[in-house]
Every structure is written in C-alpha cells, then in structure tokens.
C-alpha positions as CSV (number, residue, x, y, z in Angstrom):
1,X,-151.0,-1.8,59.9
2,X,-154.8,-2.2,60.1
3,X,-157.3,0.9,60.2
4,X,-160.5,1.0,62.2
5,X,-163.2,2.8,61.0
6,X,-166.3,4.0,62.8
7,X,-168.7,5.1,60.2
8,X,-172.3,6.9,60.3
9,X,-174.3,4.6,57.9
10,X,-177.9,3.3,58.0
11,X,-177.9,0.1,55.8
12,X,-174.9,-2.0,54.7
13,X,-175.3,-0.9,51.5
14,X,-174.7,2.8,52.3
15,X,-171.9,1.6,54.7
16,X,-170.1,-0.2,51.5
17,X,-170.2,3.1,49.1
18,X,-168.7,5.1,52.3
19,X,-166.0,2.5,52.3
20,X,-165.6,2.6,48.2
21,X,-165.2,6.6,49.0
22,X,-162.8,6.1,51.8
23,X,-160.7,3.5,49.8
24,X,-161.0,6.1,46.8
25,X,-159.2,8.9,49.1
26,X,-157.0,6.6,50.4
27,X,-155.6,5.7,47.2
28,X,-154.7,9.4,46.2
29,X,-151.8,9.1,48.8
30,X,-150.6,5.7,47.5
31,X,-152.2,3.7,50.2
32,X,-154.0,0.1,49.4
33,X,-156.2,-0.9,51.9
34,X,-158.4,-4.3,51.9
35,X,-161.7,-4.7,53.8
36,X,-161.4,-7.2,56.3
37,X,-164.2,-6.9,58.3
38,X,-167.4,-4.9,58.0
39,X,-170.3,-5.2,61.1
40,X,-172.8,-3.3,62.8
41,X,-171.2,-1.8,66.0
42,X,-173.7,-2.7,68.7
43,X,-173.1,0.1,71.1
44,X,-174.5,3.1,68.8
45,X,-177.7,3.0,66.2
46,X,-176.8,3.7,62.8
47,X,-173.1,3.3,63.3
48,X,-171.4,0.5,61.6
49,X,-167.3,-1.0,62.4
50,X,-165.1,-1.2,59.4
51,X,-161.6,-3.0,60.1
52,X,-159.1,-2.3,57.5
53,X,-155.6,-4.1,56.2
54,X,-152.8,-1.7,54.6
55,X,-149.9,-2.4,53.3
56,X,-146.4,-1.1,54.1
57,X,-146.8,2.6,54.0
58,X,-144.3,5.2,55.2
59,X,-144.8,7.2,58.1
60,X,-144.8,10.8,55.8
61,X,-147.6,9.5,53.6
62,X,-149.4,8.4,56.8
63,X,-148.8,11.8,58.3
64,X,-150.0,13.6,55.0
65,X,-153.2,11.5,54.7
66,X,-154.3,11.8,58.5
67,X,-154.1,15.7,58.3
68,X,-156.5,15.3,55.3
69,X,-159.0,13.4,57.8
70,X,-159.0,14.8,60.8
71,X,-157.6,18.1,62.6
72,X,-156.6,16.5,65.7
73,X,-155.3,13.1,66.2
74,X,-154.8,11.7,70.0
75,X,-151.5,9.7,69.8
76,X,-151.7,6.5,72.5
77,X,-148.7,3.7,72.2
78,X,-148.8,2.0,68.5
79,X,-152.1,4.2,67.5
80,X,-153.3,7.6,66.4
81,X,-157.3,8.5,67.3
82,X,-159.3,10.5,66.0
83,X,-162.9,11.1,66.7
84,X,-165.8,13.7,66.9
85,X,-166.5,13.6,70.3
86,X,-162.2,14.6,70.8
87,X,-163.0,18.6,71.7
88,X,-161.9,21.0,68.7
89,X,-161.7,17.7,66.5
90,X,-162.9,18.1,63.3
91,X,-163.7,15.0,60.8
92,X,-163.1,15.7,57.4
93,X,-164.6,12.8,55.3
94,X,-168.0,12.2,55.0
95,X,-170.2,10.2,57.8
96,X,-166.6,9.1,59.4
97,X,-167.7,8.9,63.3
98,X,-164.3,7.8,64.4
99,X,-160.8,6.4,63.5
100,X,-158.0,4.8,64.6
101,X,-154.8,3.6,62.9
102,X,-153.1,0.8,64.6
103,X,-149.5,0.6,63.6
104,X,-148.5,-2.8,64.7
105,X,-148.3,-5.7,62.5
C-alpha cells in the first residue's frame, strides 16, 4: 500500500517536520509508514509530493484513520481521494493539500 501526499510547504525543511507530524498521527492507529520519495510537485508553488510505503494494515484501521483526515473520501478502483478542492471536503491535518491511498501492492 503506498500513500501519496500533497502537502502545502515552502522549503524542504518545513515539508520534512509536516511529514514527522503526519508519520506521528499515523502511528496512533498502528500504522508504519516509510518515506520513499519526497520532491517538489511542479505543477503548484509551494506544494511539495510525498510518496509513502505502509505496511500491511487492515481495512478497519485504514477506515478509522482516513475519517480522522478528511470528511470525504472519493473512492476510484484500488484508491481513496481526498482533496480540498473535492466540494464539502474538509482536510483535517495541517498544510495537507491532497491525498490518496493506493491499495495495490
């Protein structure tokens, strides 16, 4: 399962202690992620692309830690999206832009 993260973040540095946040959360529902890939996303200033590797968790945990980020999840085939640009959507972790979980291996 790998999570893509969209974050709102001017400097790398301030991009890795939103991660360090994230992971923290993240860990409160059992869930250990690993940063695989971190980069500036070219298509929006100030926005930086976060890929993520988790391990085996179970689809109630998942449940229970998506309705702590975000209201409204769009469900597409193998993935769950959430963003603030979804209408009624509302993100609740810090400078998260957008997310999606991918659920194949």
């Amino acid at each position: 399962m790998q999570i893509t993260l969209f974050l709102e973040a001017s400097t790398m540095e301030e991009t890795k202690q939103i991660i360090n946040n994230f992971k923290n959360f993240t860990n409160s529902y059992d869930v250990n992620l690993s940063v695989s890939k971190v980069e500036k996303y070219w298509k929006i200033e100030n926005m930086y692309r976060t890929l993520l590797e988790v391990d085996i968790l179970s689809k109630a945990k998942l449940k229970m830690m998506m309705n702590s980020i975000a209201s409204i999840w769009k469900e597409l085939p193998d993935e769950y999206l959430a963003s603030k640009t979804m209408d009624d959507c509302k993100i609740y972790i810090p400078n998260l832009y957008m997310i999606i979980v991918n659920l194949a291996d």
